[in-house]
N, C-alpha and C positions, 0 to 999 in steps of 0.2 A: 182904432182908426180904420175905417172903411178903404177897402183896395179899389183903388181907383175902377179899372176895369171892371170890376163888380158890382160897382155905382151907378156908371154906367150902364147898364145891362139891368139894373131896377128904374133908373129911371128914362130907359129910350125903349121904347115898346118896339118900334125897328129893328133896333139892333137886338133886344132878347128874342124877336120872332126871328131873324136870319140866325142867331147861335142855337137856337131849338132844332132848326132845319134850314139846311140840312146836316148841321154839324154834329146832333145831338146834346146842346149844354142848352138843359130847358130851367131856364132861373123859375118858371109856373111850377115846376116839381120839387120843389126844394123839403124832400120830406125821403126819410128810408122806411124798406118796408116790418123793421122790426126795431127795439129800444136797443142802441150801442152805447157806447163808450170804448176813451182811451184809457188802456192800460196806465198809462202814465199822472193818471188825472188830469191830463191837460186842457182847454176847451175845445168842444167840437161843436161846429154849426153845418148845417146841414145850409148847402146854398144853390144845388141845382139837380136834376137828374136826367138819367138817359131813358131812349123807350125801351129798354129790356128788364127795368125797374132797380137797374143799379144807380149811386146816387152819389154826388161829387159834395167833399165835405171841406171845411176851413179847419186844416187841422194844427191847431198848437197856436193858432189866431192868423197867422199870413202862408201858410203851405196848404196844399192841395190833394184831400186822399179820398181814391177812388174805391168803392165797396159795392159787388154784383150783391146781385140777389141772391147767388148761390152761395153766399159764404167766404168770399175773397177779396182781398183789398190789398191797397198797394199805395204808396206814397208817388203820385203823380207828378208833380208840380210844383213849384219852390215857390207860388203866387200865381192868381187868378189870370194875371196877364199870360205867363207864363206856360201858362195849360190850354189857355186859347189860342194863342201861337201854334201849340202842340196841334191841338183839333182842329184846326182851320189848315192849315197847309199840310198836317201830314193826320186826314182824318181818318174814321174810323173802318172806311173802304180802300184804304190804303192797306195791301198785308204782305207780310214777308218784311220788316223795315226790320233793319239793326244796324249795329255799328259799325257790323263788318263791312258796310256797303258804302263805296265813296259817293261824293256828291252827284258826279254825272248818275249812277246807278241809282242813286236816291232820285234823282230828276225825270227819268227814265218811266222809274215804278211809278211813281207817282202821276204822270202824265199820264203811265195807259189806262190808269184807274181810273182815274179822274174823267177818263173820256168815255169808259164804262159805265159810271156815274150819269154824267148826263144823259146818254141814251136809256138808260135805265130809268132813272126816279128825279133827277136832277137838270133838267135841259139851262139853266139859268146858274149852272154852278159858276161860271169866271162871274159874272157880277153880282151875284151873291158872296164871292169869296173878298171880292174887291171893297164893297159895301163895307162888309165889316171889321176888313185889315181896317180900314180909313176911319171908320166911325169909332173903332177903338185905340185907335193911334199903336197900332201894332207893330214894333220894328220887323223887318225885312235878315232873320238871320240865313245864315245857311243852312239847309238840312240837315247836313250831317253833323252840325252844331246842334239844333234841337233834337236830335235824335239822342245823341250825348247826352244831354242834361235830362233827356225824361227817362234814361238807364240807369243816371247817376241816381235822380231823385227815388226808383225804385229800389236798390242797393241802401239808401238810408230812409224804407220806411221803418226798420226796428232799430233800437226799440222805441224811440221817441212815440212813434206810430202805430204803435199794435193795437188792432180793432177789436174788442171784444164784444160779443154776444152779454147784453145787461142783463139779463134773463139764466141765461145759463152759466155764464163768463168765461165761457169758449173761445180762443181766439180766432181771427179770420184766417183764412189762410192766404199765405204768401208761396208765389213760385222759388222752388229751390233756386234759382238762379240770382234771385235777391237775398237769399237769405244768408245771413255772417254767419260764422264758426268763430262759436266763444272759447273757444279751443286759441284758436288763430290769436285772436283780440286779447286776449287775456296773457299769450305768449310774447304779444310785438314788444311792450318793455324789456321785457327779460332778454329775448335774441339781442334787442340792440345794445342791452348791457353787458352780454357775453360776447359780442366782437370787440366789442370798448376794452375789455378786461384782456382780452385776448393781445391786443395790439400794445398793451402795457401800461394805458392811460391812467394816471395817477389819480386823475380826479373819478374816472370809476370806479378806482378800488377805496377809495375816502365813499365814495356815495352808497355803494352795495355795503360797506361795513356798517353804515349808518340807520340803512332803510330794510326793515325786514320785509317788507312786503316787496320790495323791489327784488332783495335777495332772492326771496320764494320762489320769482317768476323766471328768474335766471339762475334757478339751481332745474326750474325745470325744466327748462330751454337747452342746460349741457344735459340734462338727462335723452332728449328725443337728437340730439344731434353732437354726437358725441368723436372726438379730434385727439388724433394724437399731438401729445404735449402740452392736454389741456390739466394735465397733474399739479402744476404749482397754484393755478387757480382756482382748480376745487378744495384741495388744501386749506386755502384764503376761505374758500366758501362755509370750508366746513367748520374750521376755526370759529367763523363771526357765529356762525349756530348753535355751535358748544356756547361759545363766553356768551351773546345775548340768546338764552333761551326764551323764549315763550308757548304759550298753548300748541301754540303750532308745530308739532312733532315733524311730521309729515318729510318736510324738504330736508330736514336736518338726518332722516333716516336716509333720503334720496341723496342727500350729499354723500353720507359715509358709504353707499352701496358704491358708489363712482369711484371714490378712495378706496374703497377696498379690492374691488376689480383688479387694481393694479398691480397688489402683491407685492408691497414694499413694507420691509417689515420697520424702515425707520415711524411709519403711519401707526403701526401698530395703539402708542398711546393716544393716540388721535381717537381712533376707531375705538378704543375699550373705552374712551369716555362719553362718545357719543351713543354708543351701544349698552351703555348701562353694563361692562363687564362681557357682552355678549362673542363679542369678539374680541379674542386673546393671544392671536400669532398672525401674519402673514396669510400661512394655506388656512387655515381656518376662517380668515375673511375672505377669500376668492370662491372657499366654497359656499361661502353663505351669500356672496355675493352671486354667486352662479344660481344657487337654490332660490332665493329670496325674488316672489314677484310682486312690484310695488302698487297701490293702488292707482288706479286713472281710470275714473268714470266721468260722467258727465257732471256728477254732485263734485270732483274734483274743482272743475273750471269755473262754476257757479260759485262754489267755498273761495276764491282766488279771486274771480270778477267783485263778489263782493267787500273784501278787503280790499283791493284797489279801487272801490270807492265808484264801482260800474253797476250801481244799482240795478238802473232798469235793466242792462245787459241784463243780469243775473234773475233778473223778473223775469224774463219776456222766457228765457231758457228754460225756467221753471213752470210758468205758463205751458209753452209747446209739450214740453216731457208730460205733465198732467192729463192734457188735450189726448195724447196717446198711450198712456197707461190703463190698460185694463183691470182684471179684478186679483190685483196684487198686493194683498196688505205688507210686507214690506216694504214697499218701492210706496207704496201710496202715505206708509208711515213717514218716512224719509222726506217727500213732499211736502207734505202738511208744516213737518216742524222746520225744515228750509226754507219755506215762506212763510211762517210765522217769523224769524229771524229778519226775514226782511222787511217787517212789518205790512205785509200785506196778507192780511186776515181774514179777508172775503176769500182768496183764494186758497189758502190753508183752510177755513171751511168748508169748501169744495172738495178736498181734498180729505179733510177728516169724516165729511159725512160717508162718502164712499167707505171708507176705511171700517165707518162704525158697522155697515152692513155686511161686512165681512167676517165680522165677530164670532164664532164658534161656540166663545167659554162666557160662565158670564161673569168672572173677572173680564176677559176682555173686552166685554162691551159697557162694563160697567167704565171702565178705567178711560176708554177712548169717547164714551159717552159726554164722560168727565172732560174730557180735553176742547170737547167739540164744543161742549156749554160756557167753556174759557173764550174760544175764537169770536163766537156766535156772537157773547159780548163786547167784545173789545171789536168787531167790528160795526158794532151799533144796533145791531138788530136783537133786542132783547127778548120778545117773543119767543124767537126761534130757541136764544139758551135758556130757556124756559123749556121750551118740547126737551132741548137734550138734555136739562138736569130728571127731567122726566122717564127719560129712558134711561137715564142712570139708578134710578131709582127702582126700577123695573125689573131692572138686571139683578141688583143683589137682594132684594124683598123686603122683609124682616130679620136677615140670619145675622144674627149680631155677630157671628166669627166672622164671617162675611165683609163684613162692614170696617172692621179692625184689623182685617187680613192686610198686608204691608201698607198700614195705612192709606186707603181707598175712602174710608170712610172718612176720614178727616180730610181728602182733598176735595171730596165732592159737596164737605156741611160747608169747608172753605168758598167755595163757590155759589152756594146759597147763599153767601152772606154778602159776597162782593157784588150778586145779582140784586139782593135786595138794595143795596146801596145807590146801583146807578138805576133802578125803577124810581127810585124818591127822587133822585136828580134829574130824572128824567117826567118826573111829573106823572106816573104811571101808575097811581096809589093801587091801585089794584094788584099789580103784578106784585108789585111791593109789600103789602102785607098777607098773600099767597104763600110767598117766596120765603119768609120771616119766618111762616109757622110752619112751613114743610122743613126749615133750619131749627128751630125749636126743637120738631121730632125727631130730628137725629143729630143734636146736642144731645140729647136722651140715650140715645142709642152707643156712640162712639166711648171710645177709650178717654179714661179721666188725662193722661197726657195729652190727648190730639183738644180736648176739649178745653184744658189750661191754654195753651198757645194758642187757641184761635178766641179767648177774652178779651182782649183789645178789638178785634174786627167784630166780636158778636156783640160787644156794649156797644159798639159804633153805631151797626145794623139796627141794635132794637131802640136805641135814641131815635135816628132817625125816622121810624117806622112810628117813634109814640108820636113826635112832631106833625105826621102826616093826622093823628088822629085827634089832637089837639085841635090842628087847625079844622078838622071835620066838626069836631064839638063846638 
């Protein structure tokens, strides 16, 4: 459905020549100067621009994100109407505006600008501005009501919002002043289940015993804000983490460090079960509880946002940390396979190609070469895991120890055979039967175990590959 206001403004040539100028929303520009996309997949239409060559976009179908030239963008707008409100009464020769400024001050600035304006470039600005209040049926709010909402709207351009570079898949940048801490976000459940638990609420101690994820977030909540008399409810905490274990180690360690802190030797079997035996008296948990420093990185709150189901949070975090990591093959390892978990494989390609140039050994570039020809696929772009089975190939040569070394060899014919698979499905016959006989030659090559276990996937591949040639004949 077409937003009104923006209907408007395609079809009254009036009104889109007063929103061009002096306001700057030129519906004639409706183009950026390089290919984007949202992070989120969501749609993006390009619907107008300014003369500095930044360019106002319909983002997610009815909100409004603004993107400079220079690399920055910002969630404007909650609708077209919306942001013309914004531009028409508090435009872009208006400066100094924020929320700390009451109406009369907002009334103020804006007057003196405005009358700088016309003397300047604008002599026809009141009925120019009047024109197009009227001709777009624009309600009449208060400044420091739209001031409000074009701070709120900046505040939630991520991650719904996040503009990236299509080309690079970089993201735009955003002023610190908008930007969340997934830190914050990721702890709001858990604080508000730790005052709950705190005040005695029955039904938070049935919910936290039930919900590990919920547990997690307010085992980490008493870890950064920690209260005397909060002992019978880490207790509770620590209890539910003993009886429902899961993968998630982590909060069940951060519980027992908080119980042990305290040096009550009734905790003691508490502590020796949670600790695998590690702690076995009293002063022996307070000293390990004094010793002991727990993790908290940023990969923490990402691991957290996305088990609470905060996807794109945990994207957009992941995105930014990338955007700023330099030439760090650990930290770039980490990356890669955190966004591979999230299913986003473009950017864990990003992520592993750096990685692969980092490479020293040629196990290591063999191994990561391997991972990259994984991504490369699975995000669609086949060609590309084609160059990287290639440079996996490169890496170890001909050395059959090589190739059989902690089986290397068997993960990378593995991928040859899964690459030839989605060529045929992909209609690629070429790639496809390339791909088949570079797997052929090291089926040749690999250990008779890696070459057993991969007969199901290699009689799949070379079916499919006869089919392609079948139908050629």
């Amino acid at each position: 459905m077409t937003d009104r206001v923006l209907e408007l403004l395609r079809s009254r040539p009036d009104l889109a020549e007063l929103a061009a100028f002096p306001f700057n929303f030129d519906v004639g520009r409706a183009y950026h100067v390089e290919p984007v996309h949202l992070a989120s997949g969501a749609p993006l239409e390009p619907i107008a621009g300014d003369d500095t060559g930044g360019t106002y976009f319909l983002s997610g179908g009815t909100a409004v994100l603004h993107a400079s030239s220079e690399g920055s963008a910002v969630l404007f707008a909650d609708s077209v109407g919306e942001a013309l409100e914004m531009l028409v009464r508090l435009p872009w020769w208006c400066e100094n505006i924020s929320s700390e400024l009451g109406e009369e001050e907002l009334l103020a600035g804006t007057r003196e600008a405005d009358e700088e304006a016309r003397e300047e470039f604008a002599p026809e600005l009141d009925a120019q501005r009047t024109a197009l209040i009227d001709g777009l049926r624009l309600p009449e709010r208060p400044l420091v009501e739209l001031v409000a909402l074009s701070e709120s709207a900046g505040r939630r351009t991520e991650p719904d919002h996040l503009l990236l570079n299509s080309d690079e898949l970089r993201a735009y940048r955003l002023h610190a002043s908008y930007r969340q801490s997934l830190r914050e976000i990721v702890l709001a459940p858990g604080r508000e289940m730790l005052e709950r638990l705190r005040s005695g609420d029955a039904d938070a101690h049935r919910e936290a015993a039930e919900d590990a994820v919920l547990r997690a977030a307010t085992v980490r909540a008493a870890w950064h804000d920690r209260r005397d008399g909060d002992l019978p409810l880490l207790r509770f905490l620590l209890e539910h983490e003993n009886a429902r274990r899961t993968d998630w180690y982590r909060e069940r360690r951060l519980a027992a460090l908080l119980v042990a802190a305290h040096g009550r030797a009734e905790d003691v079997p508490l502590l020796r079960a949670a600790t695998h035996g590690e702690v076995t008296d009293s002063a022996g948990g307070v000293a390990w509880a004094t010793a002991t420093v727990p993790e908290d990185s940023e990969f923490t709150w990402v691991e957290l946002a996305h088990r609470q189901g905060r996807v794109e949070h945990a994207r957009v975090a992941l995105i930014r940390m990338l955007d700023d990591t330099g030439p760090d093959a650990d930290r770039l390892r980490e990356l890669s396979r955190a966004l591979e978990r999230l299913g986003d494989h473009a950017q864990a390609a990003r992520a592993q190609s750096l990685l692969v140039s980092l490479q020293e050994t040629t196990r290591g570039r063999a191994v990561e070469a391997y991972v990259l020809a994984r991504l490369e696929r699975l995000k669609g772009d086949l060609a590309a895991a084609g160059r990287a089975l290639e440079r996996a190939r490169a890496a170890v040569g001909a050395d059959a120890t090589a190739w059989h070394r902690q089986g290397v060899g068997g993960l990378i014919t593995e991928q040859h055979l899964e690459l030839t698979l989605a060529a045929v499905e992909a209609g690629d016959a070429n790639l496809a039967k390339e791909t088949m006989a570079q797997a052929g030659v090291l089926l040749g090559r690999i250990a008779k175990p890696s070459v057993k276990a991969l007969g199901p996937l290699s009689a799949r591949a070379k079916w499919a590959v006869a089919g392609l040639r079948r139908s050629d004949g």
